[in-house]
Biopython code that builds the backbone (N, CA, C, O; Angstrom):
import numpy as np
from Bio.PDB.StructureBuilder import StructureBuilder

atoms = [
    (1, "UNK", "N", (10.168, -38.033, 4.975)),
    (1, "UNK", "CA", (10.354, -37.104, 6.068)),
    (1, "UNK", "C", (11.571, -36.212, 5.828)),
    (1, "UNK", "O", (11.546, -34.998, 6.025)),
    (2, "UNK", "N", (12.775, -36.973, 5.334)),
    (2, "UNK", "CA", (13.788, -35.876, 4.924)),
    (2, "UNK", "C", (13.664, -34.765, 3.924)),
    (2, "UNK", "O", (14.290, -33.706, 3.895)),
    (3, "UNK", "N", (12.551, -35.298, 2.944)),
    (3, "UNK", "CA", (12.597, -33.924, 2.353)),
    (3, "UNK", "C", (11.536, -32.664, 3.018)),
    (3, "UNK", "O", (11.728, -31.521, 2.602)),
    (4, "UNK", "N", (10.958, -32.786, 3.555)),
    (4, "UNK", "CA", (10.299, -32.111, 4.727)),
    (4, "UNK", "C", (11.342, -30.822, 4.711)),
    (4, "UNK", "O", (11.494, -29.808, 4.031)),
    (5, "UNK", "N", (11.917, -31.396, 5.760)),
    (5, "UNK", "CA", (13.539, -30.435, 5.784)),
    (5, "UNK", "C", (13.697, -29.497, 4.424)),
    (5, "UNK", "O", (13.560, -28.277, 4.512)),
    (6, "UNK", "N", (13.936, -30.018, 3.409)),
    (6, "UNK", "CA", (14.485, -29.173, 2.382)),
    (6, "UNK", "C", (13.688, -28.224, 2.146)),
    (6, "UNK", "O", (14.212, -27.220, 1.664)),
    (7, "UNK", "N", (12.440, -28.195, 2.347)),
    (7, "UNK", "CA", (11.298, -27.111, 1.937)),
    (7, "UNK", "C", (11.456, -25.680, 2.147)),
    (7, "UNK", "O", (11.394, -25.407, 3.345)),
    (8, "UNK", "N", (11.619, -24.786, 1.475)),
    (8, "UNK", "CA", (11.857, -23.378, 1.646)),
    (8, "UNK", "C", (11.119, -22.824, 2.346)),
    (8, "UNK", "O", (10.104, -23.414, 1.975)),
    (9, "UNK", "N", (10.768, -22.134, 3.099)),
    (9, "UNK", "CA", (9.982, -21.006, 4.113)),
    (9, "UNK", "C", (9.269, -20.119, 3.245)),
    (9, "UNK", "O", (9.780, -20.156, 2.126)),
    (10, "UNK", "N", (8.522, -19.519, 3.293)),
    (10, "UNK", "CA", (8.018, -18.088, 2.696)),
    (10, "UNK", "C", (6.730, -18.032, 3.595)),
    (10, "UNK", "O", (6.160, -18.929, 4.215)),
    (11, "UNK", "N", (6.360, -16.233, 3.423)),
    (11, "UNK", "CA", (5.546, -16.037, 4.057)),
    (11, "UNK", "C", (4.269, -16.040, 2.549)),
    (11, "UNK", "O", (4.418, -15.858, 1.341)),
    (12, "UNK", "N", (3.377, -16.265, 3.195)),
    (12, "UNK", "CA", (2.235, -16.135, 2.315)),
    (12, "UNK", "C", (1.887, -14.660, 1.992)),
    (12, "UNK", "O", (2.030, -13.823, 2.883)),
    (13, "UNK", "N", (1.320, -14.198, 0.441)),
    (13, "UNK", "CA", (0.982, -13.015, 0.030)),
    (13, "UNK", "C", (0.401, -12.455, 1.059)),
    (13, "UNK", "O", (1.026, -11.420, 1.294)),
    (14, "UNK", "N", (-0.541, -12.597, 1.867)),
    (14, "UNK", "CA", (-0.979, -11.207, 3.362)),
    (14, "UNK", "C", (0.193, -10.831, 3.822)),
    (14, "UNK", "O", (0.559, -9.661, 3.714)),
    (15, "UNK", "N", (0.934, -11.764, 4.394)),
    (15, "UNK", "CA", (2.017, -11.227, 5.257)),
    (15, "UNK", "C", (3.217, -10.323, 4.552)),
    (15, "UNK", "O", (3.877, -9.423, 5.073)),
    (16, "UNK", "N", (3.313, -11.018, 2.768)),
    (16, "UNK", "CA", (4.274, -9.913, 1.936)),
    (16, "UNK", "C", (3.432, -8.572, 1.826)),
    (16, "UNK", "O", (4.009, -7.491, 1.944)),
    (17, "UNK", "N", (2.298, -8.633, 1.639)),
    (17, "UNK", "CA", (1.710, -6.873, 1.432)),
    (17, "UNK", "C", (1.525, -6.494, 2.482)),
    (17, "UNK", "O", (1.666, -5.271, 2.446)),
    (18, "UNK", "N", (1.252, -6.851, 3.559)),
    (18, "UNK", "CA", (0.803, -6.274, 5.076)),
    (18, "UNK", "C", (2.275, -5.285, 5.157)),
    (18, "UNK", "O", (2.376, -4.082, 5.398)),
    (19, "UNK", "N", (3.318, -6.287, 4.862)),
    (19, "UNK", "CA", (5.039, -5.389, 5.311)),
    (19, "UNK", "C", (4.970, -4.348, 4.442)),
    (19, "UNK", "O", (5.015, -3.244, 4.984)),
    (20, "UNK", "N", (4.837, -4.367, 2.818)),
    (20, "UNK", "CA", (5.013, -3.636, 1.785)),
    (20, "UNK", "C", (4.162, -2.429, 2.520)),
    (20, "UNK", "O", (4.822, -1.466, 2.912)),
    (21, "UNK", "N", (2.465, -2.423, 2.768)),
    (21, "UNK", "CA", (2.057, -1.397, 2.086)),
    (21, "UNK", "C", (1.776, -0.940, 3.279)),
    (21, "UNK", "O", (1.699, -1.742, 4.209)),
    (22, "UNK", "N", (1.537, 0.645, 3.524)),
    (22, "UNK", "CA", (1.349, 1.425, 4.538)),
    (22, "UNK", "C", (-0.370, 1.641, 4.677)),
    (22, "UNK", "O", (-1.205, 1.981, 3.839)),
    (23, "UNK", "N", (-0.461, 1.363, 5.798)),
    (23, "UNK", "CA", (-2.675, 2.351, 5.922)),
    (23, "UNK", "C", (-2.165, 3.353, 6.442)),
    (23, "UNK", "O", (-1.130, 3.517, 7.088)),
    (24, "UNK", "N", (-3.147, 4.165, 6.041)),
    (24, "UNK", "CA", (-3.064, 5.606, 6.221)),
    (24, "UNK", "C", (-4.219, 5.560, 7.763)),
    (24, "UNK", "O", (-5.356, 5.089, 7.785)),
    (25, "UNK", "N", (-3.317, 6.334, 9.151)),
    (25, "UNK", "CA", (-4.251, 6.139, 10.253)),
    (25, "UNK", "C", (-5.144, 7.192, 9.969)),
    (25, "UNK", "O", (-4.978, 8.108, 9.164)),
    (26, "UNK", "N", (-6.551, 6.872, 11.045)),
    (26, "UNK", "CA", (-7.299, 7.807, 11.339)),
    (26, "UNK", "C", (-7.188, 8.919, 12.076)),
    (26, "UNK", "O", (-7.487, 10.002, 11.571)),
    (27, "UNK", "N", (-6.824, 8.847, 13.140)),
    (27, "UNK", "CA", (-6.110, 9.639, 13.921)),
    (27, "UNK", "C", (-4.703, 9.619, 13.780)),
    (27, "UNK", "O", (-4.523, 8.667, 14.539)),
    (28, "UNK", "N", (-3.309, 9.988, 13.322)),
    (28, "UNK", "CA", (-2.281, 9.527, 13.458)),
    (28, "UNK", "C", (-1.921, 10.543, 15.018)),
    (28, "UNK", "O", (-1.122, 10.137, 15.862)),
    (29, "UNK", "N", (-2.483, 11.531, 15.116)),
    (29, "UNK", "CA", (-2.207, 12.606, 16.521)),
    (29, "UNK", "C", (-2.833, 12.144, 18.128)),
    (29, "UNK", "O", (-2.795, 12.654, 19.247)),
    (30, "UNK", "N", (-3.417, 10.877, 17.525)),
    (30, "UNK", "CA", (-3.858, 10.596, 18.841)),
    (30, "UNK", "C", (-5.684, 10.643, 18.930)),
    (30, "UNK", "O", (-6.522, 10.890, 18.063)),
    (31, "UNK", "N", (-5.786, 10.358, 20.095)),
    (31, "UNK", "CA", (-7.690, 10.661, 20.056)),
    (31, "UNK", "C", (-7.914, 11.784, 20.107)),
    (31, "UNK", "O", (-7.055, 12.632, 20.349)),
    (32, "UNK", "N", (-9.447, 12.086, 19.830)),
    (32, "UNK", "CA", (-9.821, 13.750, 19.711)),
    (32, "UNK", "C", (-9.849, 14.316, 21.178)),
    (32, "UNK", "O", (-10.629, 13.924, 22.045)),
    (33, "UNK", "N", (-8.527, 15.668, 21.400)),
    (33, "UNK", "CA", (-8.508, 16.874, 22.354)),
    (33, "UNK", "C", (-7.648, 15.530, 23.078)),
    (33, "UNK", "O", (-8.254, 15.149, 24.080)),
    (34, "UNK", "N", (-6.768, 14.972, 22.888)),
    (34, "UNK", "CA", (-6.022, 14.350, 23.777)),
    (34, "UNK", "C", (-4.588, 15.202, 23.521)),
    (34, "UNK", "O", (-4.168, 15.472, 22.396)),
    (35, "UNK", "N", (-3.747, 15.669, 25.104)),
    (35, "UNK", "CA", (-3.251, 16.221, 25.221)),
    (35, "UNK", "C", (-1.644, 16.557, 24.458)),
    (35, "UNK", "O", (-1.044, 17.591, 24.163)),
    (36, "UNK", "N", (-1.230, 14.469, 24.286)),
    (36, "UNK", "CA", (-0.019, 14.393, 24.180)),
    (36, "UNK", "C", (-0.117, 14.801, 22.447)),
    (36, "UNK", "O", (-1.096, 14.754, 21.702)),
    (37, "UNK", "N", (1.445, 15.249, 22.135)),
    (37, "UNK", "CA", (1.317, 15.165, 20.676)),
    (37, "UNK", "C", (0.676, 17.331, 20.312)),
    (37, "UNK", "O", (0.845, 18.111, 19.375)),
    (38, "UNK", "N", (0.317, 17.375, 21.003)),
    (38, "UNK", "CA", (-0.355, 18.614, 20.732)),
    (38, "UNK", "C", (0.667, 19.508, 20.446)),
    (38, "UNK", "O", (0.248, 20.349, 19.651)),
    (39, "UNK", "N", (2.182, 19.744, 20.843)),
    (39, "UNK", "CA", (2.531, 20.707, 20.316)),
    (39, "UNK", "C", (3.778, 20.083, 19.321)),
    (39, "UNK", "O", (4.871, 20.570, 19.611)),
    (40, "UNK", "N", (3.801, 19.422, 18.573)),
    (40, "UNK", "CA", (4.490, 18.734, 17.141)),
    (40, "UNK", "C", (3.672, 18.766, 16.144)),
    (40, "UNK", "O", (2.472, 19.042, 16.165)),
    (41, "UNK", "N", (4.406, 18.450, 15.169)),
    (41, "UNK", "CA", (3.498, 17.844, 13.892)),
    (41, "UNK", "C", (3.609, 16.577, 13.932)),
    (41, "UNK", "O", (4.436, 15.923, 14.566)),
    (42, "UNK", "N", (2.450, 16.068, 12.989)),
    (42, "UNK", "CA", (1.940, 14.691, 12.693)),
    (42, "UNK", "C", (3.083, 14.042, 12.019)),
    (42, "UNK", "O", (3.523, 14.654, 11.046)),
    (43, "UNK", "N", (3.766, 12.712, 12.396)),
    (43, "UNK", "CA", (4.610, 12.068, 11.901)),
    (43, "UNK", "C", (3.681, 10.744, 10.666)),
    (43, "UNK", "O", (2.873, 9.990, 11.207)),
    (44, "UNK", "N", (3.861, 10.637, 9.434)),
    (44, "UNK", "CA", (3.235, 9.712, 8.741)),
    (44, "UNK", "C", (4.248, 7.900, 9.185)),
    (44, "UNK", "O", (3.894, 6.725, 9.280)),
    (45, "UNK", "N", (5.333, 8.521, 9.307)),
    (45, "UNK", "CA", (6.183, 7.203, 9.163)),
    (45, "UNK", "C", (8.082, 7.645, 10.122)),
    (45, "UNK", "O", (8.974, 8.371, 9.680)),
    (46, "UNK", "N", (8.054, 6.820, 11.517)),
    (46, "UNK", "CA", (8.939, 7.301, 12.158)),
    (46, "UNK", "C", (10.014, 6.733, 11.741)),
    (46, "UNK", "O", (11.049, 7.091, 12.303)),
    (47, "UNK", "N", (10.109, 5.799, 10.762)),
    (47, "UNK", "CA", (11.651, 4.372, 10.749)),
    (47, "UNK", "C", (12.055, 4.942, 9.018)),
    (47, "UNK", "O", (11.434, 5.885, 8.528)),
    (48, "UNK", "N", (12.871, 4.403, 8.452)),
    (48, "UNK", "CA", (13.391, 4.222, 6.997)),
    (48, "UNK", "C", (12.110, 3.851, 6.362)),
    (48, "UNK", "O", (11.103, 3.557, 7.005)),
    (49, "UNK", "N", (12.199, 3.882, 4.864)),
    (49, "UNK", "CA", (11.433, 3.377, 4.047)),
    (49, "UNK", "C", (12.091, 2.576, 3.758)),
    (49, "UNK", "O", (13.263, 2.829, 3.479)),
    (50, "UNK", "N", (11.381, 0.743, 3.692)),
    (50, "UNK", "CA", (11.837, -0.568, 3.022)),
    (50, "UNK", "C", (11.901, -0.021, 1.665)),
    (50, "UNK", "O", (11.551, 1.118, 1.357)),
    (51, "UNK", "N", (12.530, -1.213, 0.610)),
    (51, "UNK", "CA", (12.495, -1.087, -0.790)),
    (51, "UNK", "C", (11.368, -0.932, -0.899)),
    (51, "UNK", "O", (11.230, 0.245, -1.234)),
    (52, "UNK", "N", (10.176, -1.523, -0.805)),
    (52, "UNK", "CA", (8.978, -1.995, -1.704)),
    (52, "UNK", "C", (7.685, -0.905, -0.852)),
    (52, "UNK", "O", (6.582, -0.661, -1.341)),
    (53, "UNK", "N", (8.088, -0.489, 0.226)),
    (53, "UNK", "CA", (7.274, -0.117, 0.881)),
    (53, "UNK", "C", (6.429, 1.338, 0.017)),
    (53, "UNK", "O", (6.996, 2.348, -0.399)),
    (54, "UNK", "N", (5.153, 1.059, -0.045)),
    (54, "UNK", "CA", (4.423, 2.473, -0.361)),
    (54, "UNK", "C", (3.079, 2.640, 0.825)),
    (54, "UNK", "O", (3.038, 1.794, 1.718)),
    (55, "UNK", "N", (2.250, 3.492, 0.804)),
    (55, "UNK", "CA", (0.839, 3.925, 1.225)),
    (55, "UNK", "C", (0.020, 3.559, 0.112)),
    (55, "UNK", "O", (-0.051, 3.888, -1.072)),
    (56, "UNK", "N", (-0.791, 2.489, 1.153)),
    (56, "UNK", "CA", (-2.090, 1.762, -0.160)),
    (56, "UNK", "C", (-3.077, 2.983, -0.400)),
    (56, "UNK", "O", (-3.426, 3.472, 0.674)),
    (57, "UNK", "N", (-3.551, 3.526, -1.361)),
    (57, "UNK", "CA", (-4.823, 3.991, -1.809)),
    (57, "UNK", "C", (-6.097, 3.451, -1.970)),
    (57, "UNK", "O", (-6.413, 2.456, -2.622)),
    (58, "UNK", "N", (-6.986, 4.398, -1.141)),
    (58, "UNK", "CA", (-7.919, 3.406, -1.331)),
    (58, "UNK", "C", (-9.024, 4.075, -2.859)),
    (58, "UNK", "O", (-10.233, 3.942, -3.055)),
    (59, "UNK", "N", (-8.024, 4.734, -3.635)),
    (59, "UNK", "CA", (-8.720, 4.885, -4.977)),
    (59, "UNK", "C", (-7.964, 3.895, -6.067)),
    (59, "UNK", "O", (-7.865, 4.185, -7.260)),
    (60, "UNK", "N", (-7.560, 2.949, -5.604)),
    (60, "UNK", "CA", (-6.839, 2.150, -6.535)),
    (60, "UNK", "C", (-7.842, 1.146, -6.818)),
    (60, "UNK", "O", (-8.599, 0.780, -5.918)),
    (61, "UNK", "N", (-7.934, 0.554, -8.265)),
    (61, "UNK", "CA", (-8.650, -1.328, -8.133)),
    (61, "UNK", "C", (-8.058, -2.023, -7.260)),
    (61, "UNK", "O", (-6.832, -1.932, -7.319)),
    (62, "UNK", "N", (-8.519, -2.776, -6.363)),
    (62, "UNK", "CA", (-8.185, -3.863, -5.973)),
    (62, "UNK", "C", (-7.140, -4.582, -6.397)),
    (62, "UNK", "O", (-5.998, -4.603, -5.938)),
    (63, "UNK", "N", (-7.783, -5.413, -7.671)),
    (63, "UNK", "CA", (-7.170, -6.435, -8.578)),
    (63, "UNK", "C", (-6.775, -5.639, -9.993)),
    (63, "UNK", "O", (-7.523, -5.796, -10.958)),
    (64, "UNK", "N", (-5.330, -4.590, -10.139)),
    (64, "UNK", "CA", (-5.427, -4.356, -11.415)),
    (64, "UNK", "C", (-5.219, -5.271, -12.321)),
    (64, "UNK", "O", (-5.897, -4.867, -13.265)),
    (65, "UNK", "N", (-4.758, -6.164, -12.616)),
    (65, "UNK", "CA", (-4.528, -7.591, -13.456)),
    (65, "UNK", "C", (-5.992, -7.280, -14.177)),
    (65, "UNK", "O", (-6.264, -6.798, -15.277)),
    (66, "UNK", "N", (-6.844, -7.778, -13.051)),
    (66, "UNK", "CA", (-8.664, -8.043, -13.493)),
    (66, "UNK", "C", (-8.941, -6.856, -14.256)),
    (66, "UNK", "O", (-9.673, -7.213, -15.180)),
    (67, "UNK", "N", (-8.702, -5.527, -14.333)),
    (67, "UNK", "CA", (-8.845, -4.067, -14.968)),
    (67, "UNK", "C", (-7.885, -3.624, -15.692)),
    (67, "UNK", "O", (-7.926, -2.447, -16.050)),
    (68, "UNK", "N", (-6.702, -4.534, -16.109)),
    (68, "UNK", "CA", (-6.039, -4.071, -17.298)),
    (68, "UNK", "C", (-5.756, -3.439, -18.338)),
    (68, "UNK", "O", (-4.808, -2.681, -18.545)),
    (69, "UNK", "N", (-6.781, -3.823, -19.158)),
    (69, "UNK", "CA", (-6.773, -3.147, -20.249)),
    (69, "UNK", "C", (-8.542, -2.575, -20.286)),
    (69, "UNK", "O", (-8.983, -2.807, -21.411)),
    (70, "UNK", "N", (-9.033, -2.272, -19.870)),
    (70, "UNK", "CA", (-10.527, -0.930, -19.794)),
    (70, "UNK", "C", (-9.321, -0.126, -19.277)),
    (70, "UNK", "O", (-8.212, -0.292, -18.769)),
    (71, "UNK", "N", (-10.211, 0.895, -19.719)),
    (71, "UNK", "CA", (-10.079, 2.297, -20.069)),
    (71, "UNK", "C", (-11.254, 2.860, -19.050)),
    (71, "UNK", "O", (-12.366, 2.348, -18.926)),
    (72, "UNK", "N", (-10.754, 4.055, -18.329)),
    (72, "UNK", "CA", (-11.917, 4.433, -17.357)),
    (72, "UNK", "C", (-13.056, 5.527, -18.093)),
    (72, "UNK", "O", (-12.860, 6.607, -18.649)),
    (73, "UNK", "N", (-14.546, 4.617, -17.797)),
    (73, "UNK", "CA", (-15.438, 5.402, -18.433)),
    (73, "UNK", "C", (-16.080, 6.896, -18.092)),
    (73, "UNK", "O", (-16.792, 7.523, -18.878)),
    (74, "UNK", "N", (-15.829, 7.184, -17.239)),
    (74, "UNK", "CA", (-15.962, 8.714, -16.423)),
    (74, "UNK", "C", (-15.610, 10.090, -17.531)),
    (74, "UNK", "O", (-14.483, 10.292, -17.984)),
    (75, "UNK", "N", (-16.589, 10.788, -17.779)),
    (75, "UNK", "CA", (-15.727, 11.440, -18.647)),
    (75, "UNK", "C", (-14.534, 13.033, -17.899)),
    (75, "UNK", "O", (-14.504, 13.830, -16.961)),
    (76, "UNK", "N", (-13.873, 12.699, -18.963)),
    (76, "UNK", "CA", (-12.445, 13.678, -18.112)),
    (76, "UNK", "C", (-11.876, 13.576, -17.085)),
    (76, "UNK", "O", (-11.400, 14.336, -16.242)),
    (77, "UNK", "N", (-12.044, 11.798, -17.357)),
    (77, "UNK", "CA", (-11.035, 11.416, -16.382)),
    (77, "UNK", "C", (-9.889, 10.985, -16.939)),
    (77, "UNK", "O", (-9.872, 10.511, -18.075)),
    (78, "UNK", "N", (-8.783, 11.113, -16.167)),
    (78, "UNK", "CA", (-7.261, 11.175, -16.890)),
    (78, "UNK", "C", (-6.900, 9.751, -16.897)),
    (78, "UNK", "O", (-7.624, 8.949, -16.308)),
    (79, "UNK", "N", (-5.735, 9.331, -17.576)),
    (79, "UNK", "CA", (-5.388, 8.562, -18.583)),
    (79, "UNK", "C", (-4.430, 7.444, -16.961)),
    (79, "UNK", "O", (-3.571, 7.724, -16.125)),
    (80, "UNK", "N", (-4.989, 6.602, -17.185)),
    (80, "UNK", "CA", (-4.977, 5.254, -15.944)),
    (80, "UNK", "C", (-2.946, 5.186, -16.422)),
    (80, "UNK", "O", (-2.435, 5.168, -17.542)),
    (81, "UNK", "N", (-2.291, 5.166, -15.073)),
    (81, "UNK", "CA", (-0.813, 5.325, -14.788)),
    (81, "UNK", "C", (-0.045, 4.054, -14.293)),
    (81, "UNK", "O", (1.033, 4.152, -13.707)),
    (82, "UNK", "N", (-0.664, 2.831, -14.563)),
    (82, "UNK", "CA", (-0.221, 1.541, -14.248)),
    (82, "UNK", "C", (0.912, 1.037, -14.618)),
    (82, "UNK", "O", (1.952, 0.782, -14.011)),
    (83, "UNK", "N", (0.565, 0.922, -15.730)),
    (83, "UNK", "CA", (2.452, 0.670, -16.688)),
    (83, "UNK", "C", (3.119, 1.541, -16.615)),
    (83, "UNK", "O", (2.556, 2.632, -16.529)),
    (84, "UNK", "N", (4.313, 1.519, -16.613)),
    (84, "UNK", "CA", (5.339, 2.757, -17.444)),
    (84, "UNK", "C", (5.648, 2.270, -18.436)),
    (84, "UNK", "O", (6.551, 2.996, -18.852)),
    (85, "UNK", "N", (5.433, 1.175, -19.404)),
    (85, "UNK", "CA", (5.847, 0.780, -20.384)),
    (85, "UNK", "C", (5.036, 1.673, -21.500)),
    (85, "UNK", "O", (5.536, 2.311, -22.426)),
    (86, "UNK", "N", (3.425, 1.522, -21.105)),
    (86, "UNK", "CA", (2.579, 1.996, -21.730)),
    (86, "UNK", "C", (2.590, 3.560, -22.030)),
    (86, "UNK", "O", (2.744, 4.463, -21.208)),
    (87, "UNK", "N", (2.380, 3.668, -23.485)),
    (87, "UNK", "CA", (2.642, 5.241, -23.792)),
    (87, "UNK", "C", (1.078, 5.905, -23.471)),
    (87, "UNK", "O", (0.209, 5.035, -23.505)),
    (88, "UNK", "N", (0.703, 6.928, -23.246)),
    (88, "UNK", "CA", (-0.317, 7.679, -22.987)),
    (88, "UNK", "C", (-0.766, 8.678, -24.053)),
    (88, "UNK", "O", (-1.733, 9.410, -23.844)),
]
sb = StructureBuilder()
sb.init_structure("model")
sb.init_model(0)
sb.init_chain("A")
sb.init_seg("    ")
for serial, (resi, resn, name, xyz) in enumerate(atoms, 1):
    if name == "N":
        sb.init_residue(resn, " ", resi, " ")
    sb.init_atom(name, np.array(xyz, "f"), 0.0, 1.0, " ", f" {name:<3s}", serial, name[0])
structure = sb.get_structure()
């Protein structure tokens, strides 16, 4: 039971990417012909940016690990930007 206690906390991977990554809303102005908001512009993000924080794409793989090393078969499609290690 005492080592119970010693056990470190962490949140599980959903809860680390849920914080990290941004969805892009559908409406960010509100519902359609709703009044408020009408004379500003659209705010994407009202607070600081965290370290890690980006906007998920939804043209990204899923799992790049699993798509590593393929090469995209489409022709003239440009050269996959995953690594920066990797020269192009």
């Amino acid at each position: 039971m005492a080592d119970r206690k010693k056990d470190q906390y962490s949140d599980i991977s959903n809860a680390e990417k849920s914080s990290n990554y941004l969805m892009a809303e559908e409406y960010p102005e509100g519902p359609y012909g709703a009044p408020q908001g009408s004379t500003r512009p659209v705010e994407n993000k009202s607070g600081n940016w965290g370290q890690d924080q980006r906007y998920y794409s939804a043209f990204n793989y899923e799992m790049k690990t699993f798509h590593q090393d393929i090469e995209r078969q489409e022709e003239g499609a440009h050269p996959v930007h995953d690594d920066p290690k990797r020269e192009s």
